[in-house]
N, C-alpha and C positions, 0 to 999 in steps of 0.2 A: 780678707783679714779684718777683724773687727778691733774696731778701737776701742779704747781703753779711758775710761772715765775715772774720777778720781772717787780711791774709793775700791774699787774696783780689783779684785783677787786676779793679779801678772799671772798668764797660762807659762808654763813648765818653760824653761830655755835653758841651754847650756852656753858657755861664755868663755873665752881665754883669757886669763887673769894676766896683770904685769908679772905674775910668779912663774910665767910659761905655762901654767896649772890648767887644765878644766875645770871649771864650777857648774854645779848645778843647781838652779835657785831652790830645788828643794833639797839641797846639802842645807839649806838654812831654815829651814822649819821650826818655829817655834823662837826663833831671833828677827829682832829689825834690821830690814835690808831698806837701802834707798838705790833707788835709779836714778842714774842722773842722765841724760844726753845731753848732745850739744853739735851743733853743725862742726863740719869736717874744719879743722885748723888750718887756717889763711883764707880760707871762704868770705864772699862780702855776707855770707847768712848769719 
């Protein structure tokens, strides 16, 4: 897997929304999308 620098064009992924929805980040083409992560909730990370 290659990392991701900032900057740098996110390869294709599909995602389940809180809407029960599948997304596709190129359902957003041509809009600003942000990624956020964050280690798993109640983790010491």
């Amino acid at each position: 897997m290659e990392i991701l620098e900032i900057g740098m064009q996110a390869p294709e992924f599909n995602i389940i929304g809180s809407d029960d929805k599948t997304h596709k980040l190129s359902d957003y083409i041509g809009k600003k999308v942000i990624l956020f992560f964050y280690p798993k909730d109640n983790t010491p990370g």
